[in-house]
Structure formats: C-alpha cells, structure tokens
C-alpha positions in Angstrom: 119.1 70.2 153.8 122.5 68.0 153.0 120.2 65.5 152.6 119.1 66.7 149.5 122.4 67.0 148.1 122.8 63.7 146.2 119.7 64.4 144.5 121.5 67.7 143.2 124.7 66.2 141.9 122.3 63.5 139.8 120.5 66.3 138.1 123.9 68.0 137.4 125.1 64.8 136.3 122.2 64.3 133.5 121.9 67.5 132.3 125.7 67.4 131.7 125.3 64.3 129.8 121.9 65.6 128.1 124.1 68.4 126.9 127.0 66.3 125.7 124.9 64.6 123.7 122.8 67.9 122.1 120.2 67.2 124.0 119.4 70.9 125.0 116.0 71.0 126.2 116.2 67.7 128.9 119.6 69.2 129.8 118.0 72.5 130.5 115.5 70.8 132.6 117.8 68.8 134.4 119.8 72.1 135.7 116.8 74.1 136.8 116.1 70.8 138.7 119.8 71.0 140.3 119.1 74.8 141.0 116.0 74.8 142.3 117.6 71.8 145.2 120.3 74.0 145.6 118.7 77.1 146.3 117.1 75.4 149.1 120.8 73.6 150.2 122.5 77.2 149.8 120.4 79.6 149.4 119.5 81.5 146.4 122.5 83.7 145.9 125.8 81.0 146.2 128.5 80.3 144.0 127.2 76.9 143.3 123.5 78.7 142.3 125.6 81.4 140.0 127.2 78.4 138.0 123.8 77.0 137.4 122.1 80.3 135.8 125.7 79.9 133.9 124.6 76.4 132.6 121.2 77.8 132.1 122.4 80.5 129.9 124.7 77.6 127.8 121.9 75.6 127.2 119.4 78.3 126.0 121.5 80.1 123.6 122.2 76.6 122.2 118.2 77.0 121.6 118.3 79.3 119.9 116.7 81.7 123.3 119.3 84.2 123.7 117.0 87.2 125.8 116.4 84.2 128.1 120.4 83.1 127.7 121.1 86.7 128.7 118.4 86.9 131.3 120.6 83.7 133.3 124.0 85.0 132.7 122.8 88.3 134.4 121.7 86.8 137.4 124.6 84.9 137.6 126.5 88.1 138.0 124.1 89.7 140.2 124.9 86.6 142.7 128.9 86.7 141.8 128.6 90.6 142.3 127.0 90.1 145.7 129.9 87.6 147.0 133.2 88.7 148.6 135.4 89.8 145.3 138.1 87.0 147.2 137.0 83.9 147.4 138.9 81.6 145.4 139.6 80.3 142.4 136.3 78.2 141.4 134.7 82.0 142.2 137.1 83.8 140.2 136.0 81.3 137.3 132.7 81.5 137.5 132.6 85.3 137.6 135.3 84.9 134.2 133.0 82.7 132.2 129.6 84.8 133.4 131.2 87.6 131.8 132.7 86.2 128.8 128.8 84.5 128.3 127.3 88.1 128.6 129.8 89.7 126.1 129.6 86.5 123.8 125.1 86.7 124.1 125.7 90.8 123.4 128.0 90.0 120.5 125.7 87.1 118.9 122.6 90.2 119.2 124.8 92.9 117.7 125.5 95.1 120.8 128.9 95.1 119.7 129.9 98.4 121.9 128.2 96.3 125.2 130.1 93.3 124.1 134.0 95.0 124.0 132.8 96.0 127.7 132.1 92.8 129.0 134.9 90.9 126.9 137.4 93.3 128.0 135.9 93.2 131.6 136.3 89.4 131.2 140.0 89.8 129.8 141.5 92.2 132.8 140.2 89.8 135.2 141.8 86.4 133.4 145.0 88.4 133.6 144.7 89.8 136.9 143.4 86.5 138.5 145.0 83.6 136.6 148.1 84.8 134.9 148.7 87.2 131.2 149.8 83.0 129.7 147.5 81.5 131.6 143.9 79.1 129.0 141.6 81.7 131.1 143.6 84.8 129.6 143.7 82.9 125.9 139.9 82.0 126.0 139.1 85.4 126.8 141.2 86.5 124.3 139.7 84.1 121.8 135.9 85.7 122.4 137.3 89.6 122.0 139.4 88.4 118.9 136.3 87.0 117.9 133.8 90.3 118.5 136.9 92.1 116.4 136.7 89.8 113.6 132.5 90.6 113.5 133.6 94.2 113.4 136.1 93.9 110.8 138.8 94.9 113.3 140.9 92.5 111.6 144.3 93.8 113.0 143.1 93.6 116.3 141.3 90.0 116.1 144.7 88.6 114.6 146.8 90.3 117.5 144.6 88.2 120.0 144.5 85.1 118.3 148.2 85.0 118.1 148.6 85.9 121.5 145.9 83.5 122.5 147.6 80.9 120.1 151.1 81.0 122.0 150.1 81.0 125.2 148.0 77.6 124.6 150.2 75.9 122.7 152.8 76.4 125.7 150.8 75.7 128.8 148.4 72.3 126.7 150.5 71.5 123.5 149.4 71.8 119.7 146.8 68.9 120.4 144.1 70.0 121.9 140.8 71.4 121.0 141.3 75.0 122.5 144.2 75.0 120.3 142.1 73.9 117.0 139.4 76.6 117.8 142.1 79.4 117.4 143.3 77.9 113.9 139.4 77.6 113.1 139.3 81.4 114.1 142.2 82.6 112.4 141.6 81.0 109.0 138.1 82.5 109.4 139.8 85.6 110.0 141.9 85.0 106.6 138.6 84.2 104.6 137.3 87.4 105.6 139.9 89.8 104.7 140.4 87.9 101.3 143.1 86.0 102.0 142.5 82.6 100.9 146.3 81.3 100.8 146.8 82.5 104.5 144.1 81.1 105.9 144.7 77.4 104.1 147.3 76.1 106.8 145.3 77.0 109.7 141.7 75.5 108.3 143.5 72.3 107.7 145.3 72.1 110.9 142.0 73.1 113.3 140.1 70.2 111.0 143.2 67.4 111.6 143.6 68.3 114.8 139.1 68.2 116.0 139.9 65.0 113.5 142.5 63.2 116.0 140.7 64.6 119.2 136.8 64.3 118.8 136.3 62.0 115.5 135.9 62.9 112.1 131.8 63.3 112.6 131.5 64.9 115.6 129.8 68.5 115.0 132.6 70.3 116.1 135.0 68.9 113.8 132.2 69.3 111.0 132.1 73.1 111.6 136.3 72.9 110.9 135.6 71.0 108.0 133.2 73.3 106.1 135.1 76.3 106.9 138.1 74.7 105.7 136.1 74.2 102.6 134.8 77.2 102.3 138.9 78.0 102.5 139.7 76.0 99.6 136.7 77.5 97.6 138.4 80.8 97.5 141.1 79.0 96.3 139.3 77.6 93.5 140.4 74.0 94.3 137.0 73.0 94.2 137.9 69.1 93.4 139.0 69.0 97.4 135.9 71.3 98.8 133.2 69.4 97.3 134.0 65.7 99.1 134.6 67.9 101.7 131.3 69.4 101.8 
C-alpha cells in the first residue's frame, strides 16, 4: 500500500493550506481524504490516523460542529489509548493535543467539571513528558488558565498565565505569537475582574506584537485588536477604541 502514500501527503498538504486560508469545509474534506488512504497504508488505529481525527476535530469546531469536533477527538484517543504509552515524542504529542482538544470542545459546551479533567490530564502529561518550562507545559497551561477564567477562578487563571508567560518568553522570546496569546489572555482576564488599567499594557502588547508577526489584518491580530478596544472602553478613552474598532 506505500504506493498510495504520495497521494496521502497531497491531501494533507491541501487541507493544511485550505485551513490556513479559513477554508474549513475543503480542508475538512481534504483530511478525511488523507485518512481514509491511510487507514488502508496503516491501518485504522495508528498514530498517523489519531492525528487525522485530531485535524478533523480542528476543522469542525471551526464550523461551528462541536458534537462532531468531540466525536474526532475521542477517537483519536481511543487509538492513542490503544498504542504502547512509550513511543515517542510525535506520540506523546499527539496524545497532549487530543486531550487538550477534548477539554477545550468540553469547555466551549459548558462541561466545565469534564473540561478541568481533561485539561489537567493534558497538563500532568506536558510536564511529565516534555519538561515543567517546556511550550507543551505553557500551552496546556494556557487552555486550563483559560477554563478558570470562564469560571471566574480568576486567581487561578492568572497563576497559569504567568507561569505560562515565563516559561515562553524563555524557551521562544517576547516575539512570538504563543507569547501574544498569553497577553491577549491576561488582559481578558483584567477586563473581567474590572480592572481596566491592568489589563491596558497586556492588550496593547498581544495587538503589537500579532501586528509585527501575522499583519495588521489578519484575523488573529483582529481578535487582539478588539479586545484591546474593548480594554480601552473601560477606560473611557473612547477617541482611541473607536478607530480601533
């Protein structure tokens, strides 16, 4: 079945470009393609198959289909579950970012007490596998800092975002976007308890830095902007928000 390898990689290839550009729906397509030729390469249950029902998951929650997002991500982990627990580092991954999809899917549908399982699942394993400073630790981290935040944990959100916060801006400087998406988080985190003035540095500095790194239009930086407008709005400096907006 090698043969039919090539073919694979292409699909992957377009549906990663399909989703780079927000096209969700051909990129969705374009992975069940790359599964379906893989299951036949590999097998059903293989590492390569479990990061596909990943992709799958990505790219229907984007829709908007989160039962069917959640449906992927499990059988992802039925598959991971079924491997040898040692067997590598692209394994360990893929079981880290199944689980942190799960708890992320249970947290965007309210489950909140299912979501702290799987986030903190997702968390012990970053640390045990890749290091307590390592980006896998700090974007796992990032999600339960997140699910706190929803829950008005504020202490505890802020306590992970810090920690996530130092050990990015050690191991991939202040200039990247992992880096801007804990600012965006923890001026959110300010706007919600109130505390406009706070959350002002960290708005502008997730905004300046998606600026430098993606382009002032791309979505991503977009989403920075309007929260940091929403920021200034608290602050009553509604001459900046409004261009802004």
């Amino acid at each position: 079945m090698s043969d039919l390898f090539p073919d694979a990689l292409d699909h992957f290839h377009t549906a990663e470009a399909a989703l780079a550009r927000s096209d969700f729906a051909r990129a969705e397509a374009e992975y069940l393609a790359c599964l379906r030729l893989f299951e036949q390469i590999e097998g059903a249950n293989s590492v390569n198959t479990a990061n596909l029902h990943n992709a799958l998951a990505i790219v229907r929650e984007m829709q908007g289909n989160l039962d069917e997002a959640l449906a992927s991500a499990r059988q992802a982990h039925a598959i991971m579950q079924a491997l040898p627990q040692e067997n590598g580092r692209n394994a360990q991954t893929i079981r880290l970012q199944t689980w942190l999809k799960i708890g992320g899917l249970q947290r965007h549908m309210a489950r909140y007490a299912a979501a702290e399982l799987w986030l903190r699942r997702a968390l012990d394993h970053a640390v045990h596998c890749f290091g307590a400073a390592s980006p896998e630790a700090a974007e796992a981290r990032n999600e339960l800092g997140i699910l706190y935040k929803y829950t008005a944990a504020f202490a505890k959100a802020e306590q992970l975002y810090r920690q996530a916060l130092d050990s990015l801006t050690q191991s991939v400087g202040e200039q990247h976007s992992s880096v801007a998406a804990i600012y965006h988080n923890l001026g959110g985190l300010e706007h919600a308890r109130g505390n406009f003035a706070a959350g002002e540095p960290y708005g502008r500095k997730a905004w300046a830095i998606n600026c430098a790194l993606l382009g002032e239009n791309h979505p991503t930086t977009l989403q920075d902007a309007c929260a940091y407008a929403g920021i200034l709005d608290g602050l009553e400096r509604f001459a900046e928000s409004e261009p802004i907006y």
